[in-house]
C-alpha positions as CSV (number, residue, x, y, z in Angstrom):
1,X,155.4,131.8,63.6
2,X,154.9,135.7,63.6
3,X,154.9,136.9,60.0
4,X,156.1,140.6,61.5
5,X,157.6,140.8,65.0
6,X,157.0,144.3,65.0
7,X,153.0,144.2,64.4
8,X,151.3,143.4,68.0
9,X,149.5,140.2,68.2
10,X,146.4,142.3,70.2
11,X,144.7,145.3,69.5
12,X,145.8,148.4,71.3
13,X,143.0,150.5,71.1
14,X,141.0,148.1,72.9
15,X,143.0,147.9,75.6
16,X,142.8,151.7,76.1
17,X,139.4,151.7,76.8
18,X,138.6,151.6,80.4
19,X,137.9,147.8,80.7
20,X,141.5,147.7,80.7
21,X,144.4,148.8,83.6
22,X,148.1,150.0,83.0
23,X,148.9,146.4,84.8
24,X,146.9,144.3,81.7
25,X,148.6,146.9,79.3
26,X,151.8,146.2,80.6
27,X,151.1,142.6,80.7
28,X,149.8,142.5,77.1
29,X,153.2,143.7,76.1
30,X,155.7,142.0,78.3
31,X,153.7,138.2,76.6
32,X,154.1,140.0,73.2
33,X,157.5,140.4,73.3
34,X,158.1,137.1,74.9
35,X,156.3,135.3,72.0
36,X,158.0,137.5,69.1
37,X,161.5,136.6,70.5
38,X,160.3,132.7,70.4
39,X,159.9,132.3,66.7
40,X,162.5,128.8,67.2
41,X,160.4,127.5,69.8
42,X,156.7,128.5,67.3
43,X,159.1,126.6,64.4
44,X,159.4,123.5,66.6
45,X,155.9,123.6,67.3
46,X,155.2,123.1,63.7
47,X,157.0,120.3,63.1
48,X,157.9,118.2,66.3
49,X,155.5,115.9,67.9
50,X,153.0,117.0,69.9
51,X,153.6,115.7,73.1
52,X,157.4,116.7,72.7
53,X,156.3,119.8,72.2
54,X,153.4,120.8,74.3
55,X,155.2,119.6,77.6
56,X,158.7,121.6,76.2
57,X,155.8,124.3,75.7
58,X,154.8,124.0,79.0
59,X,158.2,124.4,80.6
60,X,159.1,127.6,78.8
61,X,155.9,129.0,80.1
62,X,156.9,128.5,83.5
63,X,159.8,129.4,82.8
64,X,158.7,132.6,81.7
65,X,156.9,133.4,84.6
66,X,153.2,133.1,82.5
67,X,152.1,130.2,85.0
68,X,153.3,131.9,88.1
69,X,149.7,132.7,89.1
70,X,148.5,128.9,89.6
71,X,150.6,128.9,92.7
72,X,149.2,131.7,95.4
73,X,152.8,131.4,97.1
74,X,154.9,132.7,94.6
75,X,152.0,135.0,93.3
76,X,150.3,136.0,96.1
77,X,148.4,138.3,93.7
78,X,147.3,135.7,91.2
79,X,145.7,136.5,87.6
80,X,142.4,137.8,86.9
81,X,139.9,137.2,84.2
82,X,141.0,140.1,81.7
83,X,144.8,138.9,82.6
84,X,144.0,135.8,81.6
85,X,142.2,136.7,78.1
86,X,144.9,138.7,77.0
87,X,147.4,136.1,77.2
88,X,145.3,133.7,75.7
89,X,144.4,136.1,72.8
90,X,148.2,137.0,72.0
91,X,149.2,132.8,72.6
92,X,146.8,131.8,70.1
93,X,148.0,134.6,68.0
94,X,151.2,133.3,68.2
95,X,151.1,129.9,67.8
96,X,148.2,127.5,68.3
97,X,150.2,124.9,70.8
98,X,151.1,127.8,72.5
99,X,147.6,128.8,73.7
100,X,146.9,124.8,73.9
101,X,149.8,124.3,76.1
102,X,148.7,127.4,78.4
103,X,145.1,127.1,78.7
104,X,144.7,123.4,79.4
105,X,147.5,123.8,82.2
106,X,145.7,126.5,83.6
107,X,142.0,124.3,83.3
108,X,143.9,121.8,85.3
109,X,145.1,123.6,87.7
110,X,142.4,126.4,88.5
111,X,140.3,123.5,90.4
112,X,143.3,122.8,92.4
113,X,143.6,126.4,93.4
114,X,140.0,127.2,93.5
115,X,138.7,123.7,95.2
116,X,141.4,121.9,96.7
117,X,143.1,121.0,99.9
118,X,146.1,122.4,101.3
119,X,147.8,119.1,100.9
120,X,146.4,119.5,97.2
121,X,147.6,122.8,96.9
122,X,151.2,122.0,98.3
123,X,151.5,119.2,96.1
124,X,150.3,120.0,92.8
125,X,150.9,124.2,92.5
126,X,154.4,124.6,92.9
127,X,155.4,122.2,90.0
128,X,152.4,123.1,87.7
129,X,153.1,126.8,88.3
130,X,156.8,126.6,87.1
131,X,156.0,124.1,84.2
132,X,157.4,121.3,86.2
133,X,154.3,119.0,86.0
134,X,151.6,118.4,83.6
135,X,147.7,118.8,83.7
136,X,144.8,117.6,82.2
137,X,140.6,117.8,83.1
138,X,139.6,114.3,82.0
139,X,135.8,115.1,82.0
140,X,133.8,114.1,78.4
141,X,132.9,110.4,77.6
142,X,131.3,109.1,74.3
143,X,128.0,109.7,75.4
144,X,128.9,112.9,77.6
145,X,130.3,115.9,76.4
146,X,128.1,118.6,77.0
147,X,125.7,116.7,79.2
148,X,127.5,116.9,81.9
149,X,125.0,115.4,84.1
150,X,125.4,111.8,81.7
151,X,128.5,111.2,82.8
152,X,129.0,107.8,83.6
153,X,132.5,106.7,84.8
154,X,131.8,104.5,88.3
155,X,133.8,105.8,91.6
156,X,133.0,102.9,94.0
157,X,133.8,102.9,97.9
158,X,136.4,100.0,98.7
159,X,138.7,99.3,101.3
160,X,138.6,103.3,102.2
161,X,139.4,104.8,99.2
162,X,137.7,104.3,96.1
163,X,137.9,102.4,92.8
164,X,137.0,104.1,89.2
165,X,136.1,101.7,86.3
166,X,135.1,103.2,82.8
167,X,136.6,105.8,80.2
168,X,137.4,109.4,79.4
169,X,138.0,110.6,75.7
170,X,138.8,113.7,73.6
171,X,141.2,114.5,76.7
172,X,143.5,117.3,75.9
173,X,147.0,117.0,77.2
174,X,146.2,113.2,78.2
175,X,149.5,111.9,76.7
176,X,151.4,114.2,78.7
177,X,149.8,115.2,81.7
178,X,151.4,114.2,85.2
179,X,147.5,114.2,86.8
180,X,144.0,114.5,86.1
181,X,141.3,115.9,87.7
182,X,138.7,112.9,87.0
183,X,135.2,113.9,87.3
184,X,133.4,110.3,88.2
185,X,130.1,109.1,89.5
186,X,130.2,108.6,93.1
187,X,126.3,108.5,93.6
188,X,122.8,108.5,91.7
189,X,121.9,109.7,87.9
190,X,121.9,113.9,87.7
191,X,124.1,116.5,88.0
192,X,124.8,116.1,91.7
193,X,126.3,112.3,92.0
194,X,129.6,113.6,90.7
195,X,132.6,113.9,92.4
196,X,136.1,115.4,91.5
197,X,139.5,113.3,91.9
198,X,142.9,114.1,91.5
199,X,144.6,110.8,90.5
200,X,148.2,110.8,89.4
201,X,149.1,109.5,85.8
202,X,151.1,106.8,87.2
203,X,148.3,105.1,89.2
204,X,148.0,101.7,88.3
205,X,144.8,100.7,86.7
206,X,144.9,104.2,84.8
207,X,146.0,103.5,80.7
208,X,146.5,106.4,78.3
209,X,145.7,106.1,74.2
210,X,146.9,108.6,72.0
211,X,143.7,110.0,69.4
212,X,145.0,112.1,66.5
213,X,142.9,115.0,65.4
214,X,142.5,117.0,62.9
215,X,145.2,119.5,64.2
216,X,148.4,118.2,66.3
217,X,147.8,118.2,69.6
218,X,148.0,116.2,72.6
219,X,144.6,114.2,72.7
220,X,143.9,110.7,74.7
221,X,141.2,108.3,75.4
222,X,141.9,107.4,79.3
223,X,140.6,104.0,80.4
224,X,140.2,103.7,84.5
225,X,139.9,99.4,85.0
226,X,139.8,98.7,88.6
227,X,142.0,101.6,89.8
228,X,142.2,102.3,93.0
229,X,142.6,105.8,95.1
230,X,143.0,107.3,98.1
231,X,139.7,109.0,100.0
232,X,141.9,112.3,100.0
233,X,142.2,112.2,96.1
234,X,138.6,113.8,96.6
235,X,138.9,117.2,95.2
236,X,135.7,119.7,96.4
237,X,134.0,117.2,98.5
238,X,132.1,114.6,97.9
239,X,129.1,114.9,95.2
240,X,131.0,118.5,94.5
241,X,131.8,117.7,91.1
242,X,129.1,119.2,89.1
243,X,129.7,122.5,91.0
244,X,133.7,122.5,90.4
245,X,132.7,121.7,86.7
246,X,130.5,124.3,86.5
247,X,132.9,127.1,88.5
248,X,135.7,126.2,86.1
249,X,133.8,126.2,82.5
250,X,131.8,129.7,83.6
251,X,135.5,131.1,84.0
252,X,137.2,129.7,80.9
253,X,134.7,130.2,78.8
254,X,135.3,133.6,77.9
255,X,138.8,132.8,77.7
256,X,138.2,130.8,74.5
257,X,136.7,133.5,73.2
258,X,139.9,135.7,73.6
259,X,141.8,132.8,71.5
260,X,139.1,133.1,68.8
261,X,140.3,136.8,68.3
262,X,143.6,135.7,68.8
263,X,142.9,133.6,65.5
264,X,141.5,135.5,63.7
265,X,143.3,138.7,64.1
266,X,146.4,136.7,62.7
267,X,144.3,135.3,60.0
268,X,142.8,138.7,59.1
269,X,146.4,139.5,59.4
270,X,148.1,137.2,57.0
271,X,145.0,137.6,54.2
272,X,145.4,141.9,54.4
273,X,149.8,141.1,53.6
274,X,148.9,138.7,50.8
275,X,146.3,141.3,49.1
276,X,148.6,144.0,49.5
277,X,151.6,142.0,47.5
278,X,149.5,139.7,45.6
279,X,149.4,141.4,41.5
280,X,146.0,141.5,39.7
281,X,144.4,142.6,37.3
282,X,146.8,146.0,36.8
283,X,146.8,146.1,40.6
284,X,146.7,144.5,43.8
285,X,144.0,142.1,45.6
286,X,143.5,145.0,47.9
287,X,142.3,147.4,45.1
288,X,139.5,145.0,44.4
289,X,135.8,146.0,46.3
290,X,135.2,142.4,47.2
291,X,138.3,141.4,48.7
292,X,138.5,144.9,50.4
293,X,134.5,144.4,51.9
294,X,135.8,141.0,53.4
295,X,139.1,142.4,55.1
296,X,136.0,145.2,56.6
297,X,134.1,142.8,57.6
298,X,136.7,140.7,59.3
299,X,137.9,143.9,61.3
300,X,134.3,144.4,62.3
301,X,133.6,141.2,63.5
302,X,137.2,141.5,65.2
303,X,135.7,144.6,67.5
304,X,133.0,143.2,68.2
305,X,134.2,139.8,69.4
306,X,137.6,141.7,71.0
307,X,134.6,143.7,73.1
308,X,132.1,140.9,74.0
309,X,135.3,139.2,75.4
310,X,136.4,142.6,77.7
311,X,133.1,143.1,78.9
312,X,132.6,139.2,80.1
313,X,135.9,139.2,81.8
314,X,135.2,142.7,83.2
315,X,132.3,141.6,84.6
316,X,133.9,138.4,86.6
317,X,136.5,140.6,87.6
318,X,133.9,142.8,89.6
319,X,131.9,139.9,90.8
320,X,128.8,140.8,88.1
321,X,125.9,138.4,88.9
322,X,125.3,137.3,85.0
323,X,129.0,137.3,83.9
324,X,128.4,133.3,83.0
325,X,126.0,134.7,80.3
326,X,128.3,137.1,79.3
327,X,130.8,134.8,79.0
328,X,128.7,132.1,76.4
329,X,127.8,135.1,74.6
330,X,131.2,136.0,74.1
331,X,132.4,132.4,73.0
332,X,129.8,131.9,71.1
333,X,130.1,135.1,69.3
334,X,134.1,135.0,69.0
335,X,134.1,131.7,67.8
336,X,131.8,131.6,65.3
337,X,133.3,134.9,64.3
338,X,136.8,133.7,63.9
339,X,135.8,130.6,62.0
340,X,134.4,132.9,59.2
341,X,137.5,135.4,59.8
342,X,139.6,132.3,58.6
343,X,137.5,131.0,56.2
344,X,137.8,134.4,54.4
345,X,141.5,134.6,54.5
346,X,141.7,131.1,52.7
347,X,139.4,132.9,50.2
348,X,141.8,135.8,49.7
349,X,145.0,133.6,49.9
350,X,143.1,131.5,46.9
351,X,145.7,127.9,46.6
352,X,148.3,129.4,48.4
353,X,146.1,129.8,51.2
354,X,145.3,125.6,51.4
355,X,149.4,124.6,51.0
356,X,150.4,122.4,53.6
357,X,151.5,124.0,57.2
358,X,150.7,127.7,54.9
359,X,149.6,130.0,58.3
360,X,146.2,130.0,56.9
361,X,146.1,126.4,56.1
362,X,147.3,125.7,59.9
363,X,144.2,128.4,61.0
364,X,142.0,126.3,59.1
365,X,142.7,123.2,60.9
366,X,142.8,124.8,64.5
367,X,139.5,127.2,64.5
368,X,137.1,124.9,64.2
369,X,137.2,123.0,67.6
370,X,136.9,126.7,69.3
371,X,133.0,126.1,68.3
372,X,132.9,122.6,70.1
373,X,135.1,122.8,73.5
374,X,133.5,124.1,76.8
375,X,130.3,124.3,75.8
376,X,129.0,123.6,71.8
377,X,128.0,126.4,70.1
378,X,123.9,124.9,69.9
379,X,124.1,124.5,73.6
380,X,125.0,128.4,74.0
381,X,122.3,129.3,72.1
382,X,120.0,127.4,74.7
383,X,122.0,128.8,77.5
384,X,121.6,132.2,76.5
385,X,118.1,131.5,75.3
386,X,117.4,130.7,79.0
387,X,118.5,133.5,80.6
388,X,116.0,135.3,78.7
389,X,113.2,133.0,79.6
390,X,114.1,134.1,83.5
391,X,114.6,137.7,82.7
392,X,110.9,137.9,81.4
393,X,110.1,135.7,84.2
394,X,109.0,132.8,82.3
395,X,109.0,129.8,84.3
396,X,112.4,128.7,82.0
397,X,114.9,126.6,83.3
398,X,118.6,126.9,83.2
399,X,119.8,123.2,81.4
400,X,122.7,121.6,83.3
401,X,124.6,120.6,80.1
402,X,126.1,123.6,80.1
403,X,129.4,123.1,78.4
404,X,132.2,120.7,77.6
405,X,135.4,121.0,78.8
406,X,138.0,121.2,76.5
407,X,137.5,119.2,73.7
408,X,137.7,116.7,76.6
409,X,137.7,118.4,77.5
């Protein structure tokens, strides 16, 4: 829960700079508010279980109006990229199940409202906008998380419709979500055999198991044995999947990014109120040069990570021709970034820091899948590597293992 109420979970100064609109300021401050009058709801998600939780989560979102843009007919305008940042950034700031609950909804959903039907839309936007009905992207296998292209879960043609056999794992929101988008194998090895599904939770032949990690959350291992769908639970054509993948990771990736410096702000945060109070030697922690060079550094690292993530979203907003890149170089930055951030504030906390559900403890436990989820640090690095390679017109190939989604995700 927010240590200080008063203390904005984002930075304002960033968002006066001209990346920035008096619609995402206002927006920054309205979700601000909202999640400093929550603090029950942040206590709850401490302590109840997680599915409990994240779909209760879910519903107070939509409640709140903070899904509304999944559903083009009650908001016609819908969200853009920087929109979408900020309100991860201030979530994750918040409370980690809050940016959980929030940006795997919106995963689900975005290749509904981005790739599906209008029967798709009609059935699955109104109730995911409002927080009505759960969703999950049920994408990585054991032996494909980043590869993409190795994904091996079989969509057979029967009887007009098809039938899926094999697995899913590390599926965020699994135990709770109402439908998946499945992507499945409809046709030879590579990238362009896939195929996205929307198959409801309920179908028979589709079996959820629970995985507990190494922070609470809503994980599952889905098993598909003989289940059977419809031809219209295609979502984005047939052998469309790689390219509905790909749209949806190239947009959220950034947005991870934002929850990094959502982290770590609150980390940075929480270590700068213990060295101010914390007595030593004739002083406080603060006075000390070492503990007063890691507090700098964090705030550096902070800019640069809260300005990586503008300019990526910036550039999707305008329809920039490289804002992917942008976008792994600002994940891959704000991640790695934030996992030091919190690192440091354990160091500054000293035991207190590592007590048991202790904010920085909590931090501890919930950075360090940022580095893994849509897209693996490593495979960044090659990514962005690259795009290099083609800007000096090497004969470099972009890789098609581009990115994970969501620790299924």
């Amino acid at each position: 829960m927010r240590t200080d109420p008063r203390r904005p979970a984002y930075d304002p100064g960033v968002l006066a700079l001209p990346f920035y609109d008096r619609a995402h300021r206002a927006l920054a401050e309205s979700v601000d508010e909202w999640c400093a009058g929550n603090g029950e709801l942040w206590d709850r998600a401490r302590t109840g279980d997680p599915d409990t939780v994240g779909a209760h989560i879910i519903g107070e979102l939509g409640a709140a109006g903070l899904l509304a843009f999944l559903d083009p007919a009650s908001d016609p305008a819908g969200s853009d990229q920087r929109s979408l940042c900020l309100v991860r950034e201030i979530l994750a700031y918040t409370e980690d199940l809050a940016d959980y609950a929030f940006s795997i909804q919106a995963l689900a959903a975005t290749p509904i409202l981005r790739h599906g039907s209008t029967a798709q839309r009609a059935r699955w936007l109104p109730p995911m906008s409002r927080g009505e009905a759960a969703g999950a992207l049920a994408m990585s296998e054991d032996q494909a998380g980043s590869d993409v292209a190795a994904i091996a879960l079989r969509a057979e043609t029967r009887s007009g419709g098809y039938v899926l056999d094999g697995h899913k794992t590390w599926i965020a929101n699994g135990t709770l979500a109402d439908v998946f988008c499945v992507i499945a194998r409809t046709g030879g090895a590579g990238p362009f055999g896939l195929t996205a599904f929307l198959i409801p939770a309920a179908t028979p032949g589709l079996r959820v198991y629970p995985i507990d990690m190494i922070a609470p959350r809503s994980m599952a291992r889905v098993v598909f044995e003989d289940c059977h769908v419809p031809a219209d639970a295609v979502l984005g054509g047939l052998g469309g999947g790689f390219v509905v993948v790909m749209d949806l990771l190239e947009r959220f990736r950034m947005t991870v990014g934002a929850a990094a410096v959502g982290f770590g702000r609150r980390a940075a945060d929480t270590a700068l109120d213990h060295a101010r109070g914390r007595k030593a030697y004739g002083g406080t922690l603060f006075d000390l040069p070492t503990v007063r060079a890691s507090l700098a550094d964090a705030e550096v690292t902070l800019h640069a990570s809260a300005l990586l993530v503008a300019r990526a979203a910036w550039d999707a907003d305008r329809g920039a021709p490289r804002f992917a890149t942008q976008g792994a170089i600002a994940k891959l930055y704000a991640t790695e970034a934030a996992q030091g951030i919190v690192d440091a504030a354990v160091q500054i906390c000293g035991a207190a820091g590592l007590v048991k559900d202790a904010p920085t403890e909590r931090l501890y436990r919930q950075i360090r899948s940022l580095r893994l989820y849509e897209g693996a640090s490593e495979v960044l690095r090659a990514t962005i590597a690259d795009t290099l390679g083609h800007r000096t017109g090497s004969a470099a190939t972009v890789p098609a293992e581009i990115g994970v989604g969501h620790v299924s995700a």
